[in-house]
C-alpha positions in Angstrom: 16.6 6.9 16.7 19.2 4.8 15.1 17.9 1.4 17.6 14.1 2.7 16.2 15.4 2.3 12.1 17.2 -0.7 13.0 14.5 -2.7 14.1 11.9 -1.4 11.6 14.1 -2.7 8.7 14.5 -6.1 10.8 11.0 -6.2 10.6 10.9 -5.9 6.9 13.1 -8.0 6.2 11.8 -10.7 8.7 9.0 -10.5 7.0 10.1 -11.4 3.7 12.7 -13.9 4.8 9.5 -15.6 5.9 7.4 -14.5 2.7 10.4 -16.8 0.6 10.9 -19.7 2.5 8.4 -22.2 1.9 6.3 -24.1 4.8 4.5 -22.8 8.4 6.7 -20.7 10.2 4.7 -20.5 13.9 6.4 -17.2 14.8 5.1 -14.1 16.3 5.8 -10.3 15.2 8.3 -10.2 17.8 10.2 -12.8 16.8 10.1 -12.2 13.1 11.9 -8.6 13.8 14.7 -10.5 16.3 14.7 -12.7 12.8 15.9 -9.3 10.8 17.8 -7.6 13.2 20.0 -11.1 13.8 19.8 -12.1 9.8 21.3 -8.3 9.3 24.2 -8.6 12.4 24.8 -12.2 10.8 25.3 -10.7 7.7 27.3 -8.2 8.2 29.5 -10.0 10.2 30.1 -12.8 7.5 30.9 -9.9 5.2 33.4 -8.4 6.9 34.8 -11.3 7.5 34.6 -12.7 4.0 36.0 -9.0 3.5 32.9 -7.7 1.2 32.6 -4.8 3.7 35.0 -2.4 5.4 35.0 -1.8 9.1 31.6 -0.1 9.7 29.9 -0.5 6.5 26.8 -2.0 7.2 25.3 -5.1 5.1 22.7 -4.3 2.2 19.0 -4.7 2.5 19.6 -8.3 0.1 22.6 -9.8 2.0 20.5 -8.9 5.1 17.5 -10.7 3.7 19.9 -14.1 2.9 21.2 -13.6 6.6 17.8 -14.1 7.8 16.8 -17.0 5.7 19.8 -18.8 6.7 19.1 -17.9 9.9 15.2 -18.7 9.6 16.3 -22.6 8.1 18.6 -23.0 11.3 15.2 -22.1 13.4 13.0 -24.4 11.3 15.7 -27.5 12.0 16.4 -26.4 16.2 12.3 -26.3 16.2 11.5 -29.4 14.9 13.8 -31.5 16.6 13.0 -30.4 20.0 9.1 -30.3 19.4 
């Protein structure tokens, strides 16, 4: 259940990391949950290691949202130069 909840709130939050950042974003339903789910692991991870969260504290719903506009710029810049 927990892999279920996980990717339902990667799916939110893909889809307002794309909602905020301006311009076409060509990418499927798919690929805007692997969008949340990565923009919430990066987040957490740069938390912890910024040390803003303990060992197995997860990240909030915002700092997962940031995670996957950061990563959602990255995608745009990878994209474009290899199209």
């Amino acid at each position: 259940m927990h892999y279920i909840w996980m990717a339902l709130v990667g799916l939110v939050v893909g889809f307002i990391a794309r909602a905020l950042h301006p311009g076409k974003d060509n990418l499927g339903l798919i690929m805007t949950a692997v969008l949340g789910i990565a923009g919430s692991f990066a987040a957490n991870y740069v938390g912890q290691a910024i040390g803003w969260y303990k060992a197995g504290e997860s990240a909030g719903f915002i700092a997962s949202v940031i995670g996957a506009l950061v990563l959602l710029v990255i995608y745009g810049f990878v994209a474009k130069k290899t199209a």
